[in-house]
N, C-alpha and C positions, 0 to 999 in steps of 0.2 A: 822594757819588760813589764806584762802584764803584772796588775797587783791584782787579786782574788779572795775575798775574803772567806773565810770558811766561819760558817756560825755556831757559834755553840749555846745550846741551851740546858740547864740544869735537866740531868737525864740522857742528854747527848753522847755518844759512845762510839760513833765513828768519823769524828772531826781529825785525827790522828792520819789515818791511810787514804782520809778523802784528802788534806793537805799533801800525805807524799806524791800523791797519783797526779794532782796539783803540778805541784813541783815538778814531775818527769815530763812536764809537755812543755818546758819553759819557763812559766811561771811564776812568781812570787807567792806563796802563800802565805795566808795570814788567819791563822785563829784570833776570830773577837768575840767576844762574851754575848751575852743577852742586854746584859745594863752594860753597857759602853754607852759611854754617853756620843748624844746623836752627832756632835760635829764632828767626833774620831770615828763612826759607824758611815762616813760618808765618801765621797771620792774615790771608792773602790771602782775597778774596770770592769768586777762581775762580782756574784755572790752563790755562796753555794750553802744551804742551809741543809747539815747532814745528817743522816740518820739517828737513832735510838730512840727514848722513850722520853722527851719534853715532858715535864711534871708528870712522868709515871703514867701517861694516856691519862691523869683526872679528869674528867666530866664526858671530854672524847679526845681521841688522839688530836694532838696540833691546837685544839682550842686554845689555849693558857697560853703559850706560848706566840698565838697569834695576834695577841692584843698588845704586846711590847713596840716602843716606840722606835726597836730597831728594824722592826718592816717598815715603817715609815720612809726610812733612810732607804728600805730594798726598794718599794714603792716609788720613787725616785727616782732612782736607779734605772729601775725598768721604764719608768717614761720617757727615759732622755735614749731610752735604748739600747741600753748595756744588758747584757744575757745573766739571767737569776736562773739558778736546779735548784730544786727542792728534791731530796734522796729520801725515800722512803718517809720518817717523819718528817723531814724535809717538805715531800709534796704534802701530808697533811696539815702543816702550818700554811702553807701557800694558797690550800683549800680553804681552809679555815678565815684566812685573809681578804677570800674574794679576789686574788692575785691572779687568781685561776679556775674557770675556764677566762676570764675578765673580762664577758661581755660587757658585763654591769660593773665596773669598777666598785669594787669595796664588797660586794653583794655575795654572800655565799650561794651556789645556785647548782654545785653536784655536794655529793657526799663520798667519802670516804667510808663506808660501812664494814663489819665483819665479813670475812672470808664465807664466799656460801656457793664452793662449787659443788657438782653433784658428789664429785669424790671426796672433798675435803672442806670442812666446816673450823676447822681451830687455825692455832698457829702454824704457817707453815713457811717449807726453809728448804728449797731446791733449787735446780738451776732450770734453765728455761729459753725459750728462742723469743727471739724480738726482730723486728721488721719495722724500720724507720719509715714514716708515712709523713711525713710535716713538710707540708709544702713549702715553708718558709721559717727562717728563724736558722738557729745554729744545728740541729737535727737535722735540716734537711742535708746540711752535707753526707749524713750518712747513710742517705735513701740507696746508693751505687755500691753500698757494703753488703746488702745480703742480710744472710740471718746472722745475728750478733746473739752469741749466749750469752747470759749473766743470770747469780741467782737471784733468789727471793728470799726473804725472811721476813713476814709481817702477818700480825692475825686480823687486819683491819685495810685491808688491800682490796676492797673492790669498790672501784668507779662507777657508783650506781645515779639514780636520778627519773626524771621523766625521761623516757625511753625516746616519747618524740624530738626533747630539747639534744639528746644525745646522735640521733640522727641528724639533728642539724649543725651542733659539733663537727660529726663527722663530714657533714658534706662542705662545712668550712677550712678541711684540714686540720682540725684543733686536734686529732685523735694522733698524736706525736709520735707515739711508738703502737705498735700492737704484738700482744700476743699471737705468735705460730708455729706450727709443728715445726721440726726439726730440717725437715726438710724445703722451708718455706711456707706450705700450705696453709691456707686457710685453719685456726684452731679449731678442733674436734671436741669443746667441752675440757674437762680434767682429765691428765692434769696440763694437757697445751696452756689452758686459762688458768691459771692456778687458784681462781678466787672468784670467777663469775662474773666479773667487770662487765657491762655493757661496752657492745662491738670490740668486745676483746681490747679494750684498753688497757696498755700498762704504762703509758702516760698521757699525759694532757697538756696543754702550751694554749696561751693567751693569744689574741688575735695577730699579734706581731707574728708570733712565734718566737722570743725572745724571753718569755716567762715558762717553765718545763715542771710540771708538775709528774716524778716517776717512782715509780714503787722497785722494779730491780735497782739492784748495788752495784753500779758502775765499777766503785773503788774495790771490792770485792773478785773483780775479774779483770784489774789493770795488769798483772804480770803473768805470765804464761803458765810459770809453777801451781797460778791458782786454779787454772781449769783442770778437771777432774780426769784422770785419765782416762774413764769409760763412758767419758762425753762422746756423743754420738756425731758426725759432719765434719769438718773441713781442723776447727778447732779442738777436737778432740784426738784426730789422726796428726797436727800438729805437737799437740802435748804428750803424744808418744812417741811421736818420731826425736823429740829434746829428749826421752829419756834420763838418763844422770849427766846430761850436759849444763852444768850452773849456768853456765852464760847464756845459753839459746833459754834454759827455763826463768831467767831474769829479764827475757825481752817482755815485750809489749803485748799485753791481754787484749781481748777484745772491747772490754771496758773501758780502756786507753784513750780510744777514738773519741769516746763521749766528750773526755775532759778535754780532749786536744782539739774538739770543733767546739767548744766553748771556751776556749783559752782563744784559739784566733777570732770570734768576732769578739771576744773583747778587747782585742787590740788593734781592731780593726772601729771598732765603735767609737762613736767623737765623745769626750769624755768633757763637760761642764765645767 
């Protein structure tokens, strides 16, 4: 059985549902702190650094939290080839780290910036389509998925940078997930992009593909109950056809897939 460590950082607020969602693909999960010290912060099969607000966003989201010497232990991790998510703050500690894009190992080199689509400039909190594009790494098993909904909730969600260095991002495959219409399509601005991300990024992965920097909440859309009933596509017409059926609304969200194609290559990854 996979071991998985879920991270938590003072601020941290959805280490809880990112462990159970953990747990439903197999899994062992394991909540560890910020200060664990490094030789128990090590050994893990994968990492998942989850959502909320690390020191309250001070100075920038992820910054403070990024200089703890339990990335060190992820940094690791991720060389020997074991699969690291960063969830929402999550991905901005991993930015923060230089973990990701990781041309330059250690090198900060996109940003993280405020929300600045034409429709929406604050915090914002919907659900959204996604389109696995990662050529490689544990995402790519979900390029054969289609559009996967999951929401959003972040005021500091757009993937921004030299326009050119993101063009070659993309033409590296590092552009891991992207923003799209409902029906697949290329996004139309807001709120498809919820945040103005260049090339419609709503996550990012290191050259491997085994480092996943993402802004939707996977954990968020793990059980079927949680998708919205007047969600639009395939997922939507499933979560009305469960109706008041407990049991079909307790199966498996679209959010599922994420943790359960990162639970198998960490058990699949040679572990040190």
């Amino acid at each position: 059985m996979s071991r998985i460590a879920v991270v938590e950082f003072p601020g941290t607020n959805c280490m809880v549902e990112t462990a159970e969602a953990v747990r439903a693909t197999g899994a062992r999960a394991e909540v560890v702190l910020w200060n664990a010290s490094f030789a128990s912060s090590r050994g893990f099969d994968g990492y998942v650094i989850a959502g909320g607000f690390a020191y309250e966003d001070r100075v920038r989201a992820g910054a403070i939290a990024a200089k703890h010497a339990i990335l060190d232990a992820i940094a690791e991790a991720a060389a020997a080839g074991r699969p690291v998510l960063g969830v929402c703050n999550g991905a901005q500690v991993l930015v923060e780290a230089g973990l990701v894009p990781g041309i330059e190992p250690g090198s900060v080199q996109v940003a993280l910036a405020r929300n600045a689509s034409e429709g929406w400039r604050g915090y914002y909190c919907e659900w959204v389509h996604l389109r696995a594009d990662a050529r490689r790494g544990f995402l790519h098993a979900l390029s054969a998925r289609g559009v996967l909904p999951m929401p959003v909730g972040h005021g500091e969600g757009r993937f921004t940078g030299d326009p050119e260095f993101f063009a070659e991002l993309d033409r590296r495959g590092q552009v891991a997930l992207r923003y799209v219409r409902p029906d697949g399509g290329e996004a139309l601005g807001f709120p498809d992009n919820p945040n103005g991300s260049l090339r419609d990024a709503a996550a990012l992965c290191d050259p491997s593909g085994c480092v996943v920097a993402m802004m939707p909440h996977p954990e968020r859309a793990a059980w079927l109950f949680q998708v919205p009933l007047a969600l639009s596509g395939a997922w939507g017409a499933r979560r009305r056809q469960a109706a008041d059926d407990a049991a079909r609304l307790r199966g498996a969200g679209p959010g599922l897939a994420l943790y359960a194609a990162m639970v198998h290559a960490a058990s699949t990854a040679e572990v040190g």
